[in-house]
DRENDO-1510 file (C-alpha; in Angstrom, 1 decimal, always signed):
<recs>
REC; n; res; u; v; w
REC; 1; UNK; +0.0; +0.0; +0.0 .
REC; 2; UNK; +0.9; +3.1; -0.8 .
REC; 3; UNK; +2.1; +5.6; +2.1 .
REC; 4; UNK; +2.4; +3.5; +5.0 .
REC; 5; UNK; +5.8; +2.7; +5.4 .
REC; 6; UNK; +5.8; +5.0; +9.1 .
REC; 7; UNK; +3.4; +2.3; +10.3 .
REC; 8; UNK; +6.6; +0.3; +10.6 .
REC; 9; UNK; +7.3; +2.4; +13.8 .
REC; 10; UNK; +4.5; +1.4; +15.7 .
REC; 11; UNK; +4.6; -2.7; +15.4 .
REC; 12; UNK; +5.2; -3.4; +19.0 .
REC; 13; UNK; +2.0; -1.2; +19.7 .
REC; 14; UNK; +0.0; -3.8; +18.2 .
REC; 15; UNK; -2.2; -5.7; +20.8 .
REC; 16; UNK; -5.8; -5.1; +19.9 .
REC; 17; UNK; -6.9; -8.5; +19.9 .
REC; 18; UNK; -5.9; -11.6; +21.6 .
REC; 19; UNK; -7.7; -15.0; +19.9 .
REC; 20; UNK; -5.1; -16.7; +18.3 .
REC; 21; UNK; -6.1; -17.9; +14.4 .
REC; 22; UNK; -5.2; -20.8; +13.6 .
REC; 23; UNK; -3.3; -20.7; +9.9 .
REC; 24; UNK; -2.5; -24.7; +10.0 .
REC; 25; UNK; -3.8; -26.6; +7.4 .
REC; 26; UNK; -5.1; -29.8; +6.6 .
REC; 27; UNK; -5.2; -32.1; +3.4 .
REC; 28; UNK; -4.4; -30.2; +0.1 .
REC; 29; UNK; -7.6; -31.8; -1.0 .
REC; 30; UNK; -9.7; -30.1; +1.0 .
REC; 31; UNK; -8.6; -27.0; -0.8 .
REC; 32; UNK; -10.7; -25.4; -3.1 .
REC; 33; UNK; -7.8; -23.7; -4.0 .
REC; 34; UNK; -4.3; -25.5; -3.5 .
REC; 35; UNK; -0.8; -23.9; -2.3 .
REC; 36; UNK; +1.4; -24.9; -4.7 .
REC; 37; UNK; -0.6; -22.9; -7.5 .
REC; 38; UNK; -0.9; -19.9; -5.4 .
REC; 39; UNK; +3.4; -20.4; -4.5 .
REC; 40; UNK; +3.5; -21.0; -8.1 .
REC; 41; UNK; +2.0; -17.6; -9.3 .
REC; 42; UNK; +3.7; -15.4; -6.7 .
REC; 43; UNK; +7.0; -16.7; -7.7 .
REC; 44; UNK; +6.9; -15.9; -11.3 .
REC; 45; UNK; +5.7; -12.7; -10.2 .
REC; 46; UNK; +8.1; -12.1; -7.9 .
REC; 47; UNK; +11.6; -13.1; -9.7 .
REC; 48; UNK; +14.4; -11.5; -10.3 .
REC; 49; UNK; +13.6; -11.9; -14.0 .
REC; 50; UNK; +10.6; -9.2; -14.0 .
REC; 51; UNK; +12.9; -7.0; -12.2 .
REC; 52; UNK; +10.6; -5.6; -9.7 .
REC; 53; UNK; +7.6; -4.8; -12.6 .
REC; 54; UNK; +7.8; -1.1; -12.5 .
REC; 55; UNK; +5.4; +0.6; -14.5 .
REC; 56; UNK; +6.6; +1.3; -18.1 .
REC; 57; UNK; +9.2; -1.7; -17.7 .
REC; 58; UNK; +9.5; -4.9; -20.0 .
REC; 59; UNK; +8.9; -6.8; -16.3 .
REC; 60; UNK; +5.9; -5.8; -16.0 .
REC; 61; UNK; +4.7; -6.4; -19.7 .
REC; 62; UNK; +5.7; -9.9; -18.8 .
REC; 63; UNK; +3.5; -9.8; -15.2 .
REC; 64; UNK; +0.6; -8.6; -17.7 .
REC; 65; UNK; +0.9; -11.5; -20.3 .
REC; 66; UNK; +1.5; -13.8; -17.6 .
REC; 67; UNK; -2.0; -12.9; -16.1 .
REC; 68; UNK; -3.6; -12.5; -19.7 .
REC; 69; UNK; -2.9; -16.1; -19.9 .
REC; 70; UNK; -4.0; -17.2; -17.1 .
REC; 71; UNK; -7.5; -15.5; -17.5 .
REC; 72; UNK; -7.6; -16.6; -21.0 .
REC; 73; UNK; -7.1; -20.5; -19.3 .
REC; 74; UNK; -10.0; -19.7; -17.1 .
REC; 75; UNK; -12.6; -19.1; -19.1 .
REC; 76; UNK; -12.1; -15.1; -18.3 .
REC; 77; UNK; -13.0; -13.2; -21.3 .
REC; 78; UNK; -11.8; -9.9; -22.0 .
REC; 79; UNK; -13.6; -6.9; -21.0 .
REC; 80; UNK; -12.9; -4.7; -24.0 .
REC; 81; UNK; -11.2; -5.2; -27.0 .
REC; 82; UNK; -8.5; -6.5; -25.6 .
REC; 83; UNK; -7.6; -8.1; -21.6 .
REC; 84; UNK; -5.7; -4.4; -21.2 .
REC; 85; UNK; -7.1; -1.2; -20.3 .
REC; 86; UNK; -4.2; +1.1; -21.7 .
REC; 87; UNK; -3.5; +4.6; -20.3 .
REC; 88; UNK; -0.1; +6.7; -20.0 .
REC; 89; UNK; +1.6; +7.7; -17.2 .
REC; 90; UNK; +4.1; +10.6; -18.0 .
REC; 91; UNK; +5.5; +9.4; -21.3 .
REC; 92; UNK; +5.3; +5.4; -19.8 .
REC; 93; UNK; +2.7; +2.8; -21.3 .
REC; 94; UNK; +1.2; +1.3; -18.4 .
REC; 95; UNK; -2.1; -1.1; -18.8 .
REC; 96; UNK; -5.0; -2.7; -16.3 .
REC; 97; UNK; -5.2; -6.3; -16.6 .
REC; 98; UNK; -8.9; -6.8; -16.6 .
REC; 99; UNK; -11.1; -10.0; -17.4 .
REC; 100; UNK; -14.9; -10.4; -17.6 .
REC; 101; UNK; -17.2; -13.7; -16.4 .
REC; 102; UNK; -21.1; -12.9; -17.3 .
REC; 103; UNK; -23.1; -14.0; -14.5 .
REC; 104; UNK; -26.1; -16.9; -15.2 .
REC; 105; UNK; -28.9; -15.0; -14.3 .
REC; 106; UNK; -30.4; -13.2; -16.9 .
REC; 107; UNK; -31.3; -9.6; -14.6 .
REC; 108; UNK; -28.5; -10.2; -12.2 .
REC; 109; UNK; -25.4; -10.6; -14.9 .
REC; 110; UNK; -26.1; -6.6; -15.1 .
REC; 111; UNK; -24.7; -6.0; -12.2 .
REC; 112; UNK; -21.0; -6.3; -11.5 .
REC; 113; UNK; -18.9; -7.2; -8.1 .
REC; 114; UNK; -15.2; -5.7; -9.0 .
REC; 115; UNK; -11.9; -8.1; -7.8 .
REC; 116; UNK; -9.0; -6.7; -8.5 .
REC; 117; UNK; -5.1; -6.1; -6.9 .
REC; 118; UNK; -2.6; -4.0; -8.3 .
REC; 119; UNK; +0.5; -6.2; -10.1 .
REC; 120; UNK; +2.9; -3.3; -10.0 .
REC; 121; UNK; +6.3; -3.0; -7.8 .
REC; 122; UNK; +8.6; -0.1; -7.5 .
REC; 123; UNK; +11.0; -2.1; -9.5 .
REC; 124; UNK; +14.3; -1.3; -7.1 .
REC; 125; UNK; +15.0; -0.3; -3.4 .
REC; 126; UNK; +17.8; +0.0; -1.3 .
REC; 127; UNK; +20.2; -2.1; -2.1 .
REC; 128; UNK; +20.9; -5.2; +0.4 .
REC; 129; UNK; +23.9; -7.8; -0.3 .
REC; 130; UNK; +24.2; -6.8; -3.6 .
REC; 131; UNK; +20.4; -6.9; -4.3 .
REC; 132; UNK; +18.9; -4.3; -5.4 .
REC; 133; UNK; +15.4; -5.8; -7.4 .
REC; 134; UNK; +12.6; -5.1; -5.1 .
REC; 135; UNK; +10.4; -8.2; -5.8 .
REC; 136; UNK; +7.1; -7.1; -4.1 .
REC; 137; UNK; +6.0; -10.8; -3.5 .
REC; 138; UNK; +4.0; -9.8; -0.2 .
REC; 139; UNK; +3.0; -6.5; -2.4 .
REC; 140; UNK; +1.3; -7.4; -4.4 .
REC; 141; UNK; +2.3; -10.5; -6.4 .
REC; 142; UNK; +0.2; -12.0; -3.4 .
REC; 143; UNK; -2.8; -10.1; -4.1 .
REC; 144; UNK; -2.4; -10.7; -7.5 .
REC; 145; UNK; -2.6; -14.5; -6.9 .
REC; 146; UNK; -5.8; -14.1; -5.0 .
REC; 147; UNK; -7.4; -12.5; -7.8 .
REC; 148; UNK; -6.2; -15.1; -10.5 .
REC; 149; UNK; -7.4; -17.8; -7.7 .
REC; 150; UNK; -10.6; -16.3; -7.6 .
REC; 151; UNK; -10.6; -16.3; -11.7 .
REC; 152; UNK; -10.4; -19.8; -11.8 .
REC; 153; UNK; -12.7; -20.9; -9.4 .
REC; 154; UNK; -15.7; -18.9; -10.4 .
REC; 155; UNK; -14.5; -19.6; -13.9 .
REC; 156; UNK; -14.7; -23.5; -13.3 .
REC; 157; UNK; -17.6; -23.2; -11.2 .
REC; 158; UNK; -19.5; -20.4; -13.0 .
REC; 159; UNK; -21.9; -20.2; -9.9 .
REC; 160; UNK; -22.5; -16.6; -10.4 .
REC; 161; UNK; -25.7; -14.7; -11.4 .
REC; 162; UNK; -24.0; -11.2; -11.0 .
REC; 163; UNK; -20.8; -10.6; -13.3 .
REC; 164; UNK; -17.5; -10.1; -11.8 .
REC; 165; UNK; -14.4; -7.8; -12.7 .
REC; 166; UNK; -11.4; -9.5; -12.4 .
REC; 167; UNK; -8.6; -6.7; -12.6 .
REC; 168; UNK; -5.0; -6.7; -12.1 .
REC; 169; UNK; -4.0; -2.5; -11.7 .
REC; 170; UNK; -1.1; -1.3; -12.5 .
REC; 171; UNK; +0.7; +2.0; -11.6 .
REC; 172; UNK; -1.0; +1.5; -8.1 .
REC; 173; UNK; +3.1; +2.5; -6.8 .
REC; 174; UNK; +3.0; +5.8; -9.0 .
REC; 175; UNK; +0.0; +7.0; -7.0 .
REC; 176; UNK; -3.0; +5.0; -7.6 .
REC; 177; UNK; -3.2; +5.7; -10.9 .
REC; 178; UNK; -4.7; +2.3; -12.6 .
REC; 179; UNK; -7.4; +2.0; -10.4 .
REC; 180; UNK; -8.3; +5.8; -10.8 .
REC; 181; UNK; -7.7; +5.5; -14.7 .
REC; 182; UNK; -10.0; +2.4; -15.0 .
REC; 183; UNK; -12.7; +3.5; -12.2 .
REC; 184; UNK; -13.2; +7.3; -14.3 .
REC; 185; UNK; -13.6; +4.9; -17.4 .
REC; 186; UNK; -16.5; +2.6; -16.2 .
REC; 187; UNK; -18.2; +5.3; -14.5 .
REC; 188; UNK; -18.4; +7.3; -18.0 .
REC; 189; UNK; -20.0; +4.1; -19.6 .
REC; 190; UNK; -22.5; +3.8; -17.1 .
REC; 191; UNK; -21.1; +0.4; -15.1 .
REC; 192; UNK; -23.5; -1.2; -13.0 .
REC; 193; UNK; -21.2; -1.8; -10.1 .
REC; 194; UNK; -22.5; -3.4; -7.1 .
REC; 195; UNK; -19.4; -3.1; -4.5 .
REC; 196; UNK; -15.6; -3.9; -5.3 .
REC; 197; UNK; -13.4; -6.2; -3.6 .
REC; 198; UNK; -9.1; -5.5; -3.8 .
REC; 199; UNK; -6.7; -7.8; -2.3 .
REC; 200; UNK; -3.6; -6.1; -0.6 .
REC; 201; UNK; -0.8; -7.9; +0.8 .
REC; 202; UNK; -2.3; -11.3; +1.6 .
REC; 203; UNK; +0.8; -12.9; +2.5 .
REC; 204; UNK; +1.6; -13.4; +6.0 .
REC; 205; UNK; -0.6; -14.2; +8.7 .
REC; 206; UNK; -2.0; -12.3; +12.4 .
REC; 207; UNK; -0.5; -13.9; +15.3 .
REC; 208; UNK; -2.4; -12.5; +17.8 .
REC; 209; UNK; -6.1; -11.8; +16.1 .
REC; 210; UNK; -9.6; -13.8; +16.2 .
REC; 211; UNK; -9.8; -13.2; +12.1 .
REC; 212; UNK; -7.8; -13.8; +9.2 .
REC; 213; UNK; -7.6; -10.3; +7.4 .
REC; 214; UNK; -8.7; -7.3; +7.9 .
REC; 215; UNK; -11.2; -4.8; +5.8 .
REC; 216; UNK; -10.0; -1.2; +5.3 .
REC; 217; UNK; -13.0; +1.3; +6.1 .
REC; 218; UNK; -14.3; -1.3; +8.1 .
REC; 219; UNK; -16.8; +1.2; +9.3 .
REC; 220; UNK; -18.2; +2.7; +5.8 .
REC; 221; UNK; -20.4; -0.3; +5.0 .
REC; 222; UNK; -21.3; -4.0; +6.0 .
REC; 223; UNK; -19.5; -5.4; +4.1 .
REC; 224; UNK; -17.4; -7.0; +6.7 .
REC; 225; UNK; -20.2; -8.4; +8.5 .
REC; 226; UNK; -22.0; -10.0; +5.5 .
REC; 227; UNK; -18.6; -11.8; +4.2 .
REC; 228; UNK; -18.7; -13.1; +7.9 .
REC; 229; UNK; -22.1; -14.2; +7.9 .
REC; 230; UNK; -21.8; -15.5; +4.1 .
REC; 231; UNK; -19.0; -17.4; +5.1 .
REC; 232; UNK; -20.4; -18.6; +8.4 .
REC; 233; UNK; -16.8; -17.6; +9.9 .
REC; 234; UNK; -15.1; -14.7; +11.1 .
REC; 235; UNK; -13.0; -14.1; +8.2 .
REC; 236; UNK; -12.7; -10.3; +8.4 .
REC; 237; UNK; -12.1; -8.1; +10.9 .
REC; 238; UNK; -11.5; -4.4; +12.2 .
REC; 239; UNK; -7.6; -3.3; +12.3 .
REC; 240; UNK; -6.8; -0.4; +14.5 .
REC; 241; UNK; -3.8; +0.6; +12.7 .
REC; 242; UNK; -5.9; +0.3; +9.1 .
REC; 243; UNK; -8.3; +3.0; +10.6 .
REC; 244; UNK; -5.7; +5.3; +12.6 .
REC; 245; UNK; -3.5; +6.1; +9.2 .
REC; 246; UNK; -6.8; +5.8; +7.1 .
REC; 247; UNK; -5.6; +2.8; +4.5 .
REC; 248; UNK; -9.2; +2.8; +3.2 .
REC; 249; UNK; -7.7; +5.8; +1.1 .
REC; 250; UNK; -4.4; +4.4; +0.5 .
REC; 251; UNK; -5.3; +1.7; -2.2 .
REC; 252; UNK; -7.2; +0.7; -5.4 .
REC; 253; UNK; -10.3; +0.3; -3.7 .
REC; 254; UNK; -10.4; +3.8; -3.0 .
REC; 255; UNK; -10.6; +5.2; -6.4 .
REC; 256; UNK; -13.9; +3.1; -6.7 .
REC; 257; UNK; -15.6; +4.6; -3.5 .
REC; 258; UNK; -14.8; +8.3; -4.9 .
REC; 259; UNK; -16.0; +7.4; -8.5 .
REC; 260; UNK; -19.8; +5.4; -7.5 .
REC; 261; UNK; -19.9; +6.3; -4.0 .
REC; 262; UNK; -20.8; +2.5; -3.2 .
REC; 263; UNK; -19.3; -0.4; -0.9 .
REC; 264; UNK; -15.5; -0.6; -2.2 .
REC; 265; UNK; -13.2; -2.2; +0.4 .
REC; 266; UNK; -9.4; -3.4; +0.8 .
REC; 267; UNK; -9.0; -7.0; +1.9 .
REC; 268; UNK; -5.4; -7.6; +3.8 .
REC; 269; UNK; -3.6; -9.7; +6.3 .
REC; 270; UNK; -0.4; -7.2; +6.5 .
REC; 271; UNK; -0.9; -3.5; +8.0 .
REC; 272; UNK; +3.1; -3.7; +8.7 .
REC; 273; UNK; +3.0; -4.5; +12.2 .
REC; 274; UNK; +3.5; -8.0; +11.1 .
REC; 275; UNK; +6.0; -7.7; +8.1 .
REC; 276; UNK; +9.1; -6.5; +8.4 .
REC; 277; UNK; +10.1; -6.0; +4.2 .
REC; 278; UNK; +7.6; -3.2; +2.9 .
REC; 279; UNK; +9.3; -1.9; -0.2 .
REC; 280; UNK; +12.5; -3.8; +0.3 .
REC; 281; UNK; +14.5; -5.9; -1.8 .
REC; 282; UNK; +14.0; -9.1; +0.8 .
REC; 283; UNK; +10.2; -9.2; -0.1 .
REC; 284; UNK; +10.8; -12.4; -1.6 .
REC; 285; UNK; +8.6; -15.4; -2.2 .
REC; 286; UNK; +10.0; -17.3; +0.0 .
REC; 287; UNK; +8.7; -14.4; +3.0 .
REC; 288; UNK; +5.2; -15.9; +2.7 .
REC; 289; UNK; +3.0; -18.3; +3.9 .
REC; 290; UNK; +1.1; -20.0; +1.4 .
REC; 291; UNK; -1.1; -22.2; +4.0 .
REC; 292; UNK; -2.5; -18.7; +5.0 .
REC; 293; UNK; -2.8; -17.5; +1.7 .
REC; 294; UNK; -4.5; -20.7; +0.4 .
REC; 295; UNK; -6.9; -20.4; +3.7 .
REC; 296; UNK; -7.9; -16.8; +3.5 .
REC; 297; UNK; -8.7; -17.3; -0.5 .
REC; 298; UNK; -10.6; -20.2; +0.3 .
REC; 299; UNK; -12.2; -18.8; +3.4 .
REC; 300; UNK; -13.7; -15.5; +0.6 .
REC; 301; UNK; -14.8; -17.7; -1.7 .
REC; 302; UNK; -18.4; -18.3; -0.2 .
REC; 303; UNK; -19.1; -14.5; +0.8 .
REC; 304; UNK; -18.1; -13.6; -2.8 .
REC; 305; UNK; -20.3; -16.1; -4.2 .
REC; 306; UNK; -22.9; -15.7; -2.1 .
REC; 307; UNK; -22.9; -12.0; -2.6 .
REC; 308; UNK; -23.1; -12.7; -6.6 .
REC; 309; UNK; -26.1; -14.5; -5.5 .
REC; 310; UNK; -28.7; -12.5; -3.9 .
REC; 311; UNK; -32.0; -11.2; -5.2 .
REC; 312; UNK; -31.0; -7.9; -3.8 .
REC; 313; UNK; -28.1; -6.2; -3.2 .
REC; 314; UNK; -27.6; -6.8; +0.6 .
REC; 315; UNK; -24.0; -4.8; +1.0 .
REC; 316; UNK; -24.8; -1.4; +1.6 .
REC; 317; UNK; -22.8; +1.8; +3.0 .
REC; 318; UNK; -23.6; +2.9; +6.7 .
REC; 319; UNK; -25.1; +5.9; +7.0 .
REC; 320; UNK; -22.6; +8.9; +8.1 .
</recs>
């Protein structure tokens, strides 16, 4: 996320909650979604070979075919002419990634749930034993990997009567500029957005908290509490530090509030007290933990599709 890096400071102030989460896991067939794909996707992501996928960079033109091929595998269709939603940054190319599924029902596929996560890095940082390629595995190769998990489940299962989104953002590092691009884009052309989902650094796990992630502006809507009861576990939660330094406004989902003034919410499981390589070259694949990855994708996967599901749109914002 953008603009957080003085949360750092305050990780030993963190000791909201106290119910332990348990991140074990058990068979890899009881996964709807399995750990070696997820590991799989946020280590291509991640390599030294797409050199950190700045905007503008031939890394990240490789992130963006890599997830194009993916959706294409899926069954996710392209939105527009093409997967990419092209815009410029300075004199840079920079593109959205962004793949369609029509939902089944015949009023409900009119209305659209948006998943997305930004695929971008800074490209380098600080340099560290001679390593200068800032891989962004925790941010946002993880979150990236959620949404391309999500792509193939709904797109295998196609249990859906709303559409969904599924969007990779880029230039999210250069000041949100993807997701502010592509929100200003579908709002002109009169999208039919119901609420809008982004994954965030997904990669480590709470130690000390009685849910898995948290929800940024946990207080705007219900959101939080219908994935809950959806789910028929506490999956989401409230995160002190999230509402103190206000990361409801600090990533792609926030572009989305401002533009249709609806339920548009950050899912993550990392507000820095619990990660110790924000925008640093040891962000590595090898950081995460994919059982908690595998069981907080797997643990959204009913509220999403249940959500795609009903008559009437249940999410709402709170009043004030």
């Amino acid at each position: 996320m953008k603009k957080i890096l003085l949360v750092c400071a305050l990780a030993v102030m963190v000791n909201a909650c106290k119910t332990k989460v348990d991140t074990t896991t058990s068979d890899p067939k009881d996964y709807t979604v399995t750990t070696q794909e997820i590991e799989d996707i946020v280590t291509f992501l991640a390599s030294d070979d797409l050199k950190g996928r700045n905007t503008g960079t031939e890394g990240i033109g490789e992130a963006a075919n890599y997830v194009e091929s993916k959706f294409n595998a899926y069954g996710i269709t392209p939105f527009f002419d093409t997967y990419r939603d092209n815009f410029k940054v300075g004199d840079l190319n920079a593109y959205n990634v962004v793949g369609y599924l029509e939902g089944n029902d015949a009023t409900l596929k009119n209305e659209f749930i948006v998943i997305g996560a930004h695929y971008d890095h800074i490209g380098q940082s600080k340099t560290v034993a001679n390593d200068s390629i800032a891989n962004g595995a925790n941010d946002n190769a993880a979150g990236t990997s959620g949404v391309l998990a999500l792509a193939k489940y709904f797109g295998a299962k196609k249990t859906n009567k709303r559409s969904l989104l599924f969007v990779t953002f880029s230039a999210e590092e250069k000041g949100l500029l993807g997701s502010a691009h592509l929100a200003k884009r579908l709002k002109q052309d009169n999208f039919n957005m119901y609420t809008m989902i982004n994954l965030e650094m997904i990669g480590v796990p709470f130690k000390d908290r009685d849910y898995i992630a948290f929800v940024t502006g946990f207080d705007k809507s219900n959101i939080a509490q219908k994935i809950n009861e959806y789910s028929g576990t506490k999956v989401v939660g409230y995160s002190e530090i999230a509402a103190k330094y206000n990361l409801f406004r600090q990533s792609d989902n926030y572009a989305f509030y401002k533009e249709f003034n609806l339920p548009c919410h950050t899912i993550s499981s990392c507000d820095l007290s619990n990660y110790d390589y924000y925008h640093h070259v040891d962000d590595e694949a090898d950081k995460l933990d994919y059982n908690h990855m595998v069981q907080l994708i797997n643990s959204i996967i009913p509220g999403i599709e249940k959500m795609s599901n009903t008559p009437t749109k249940e999410i709402t914002l709170n009043e004030n």
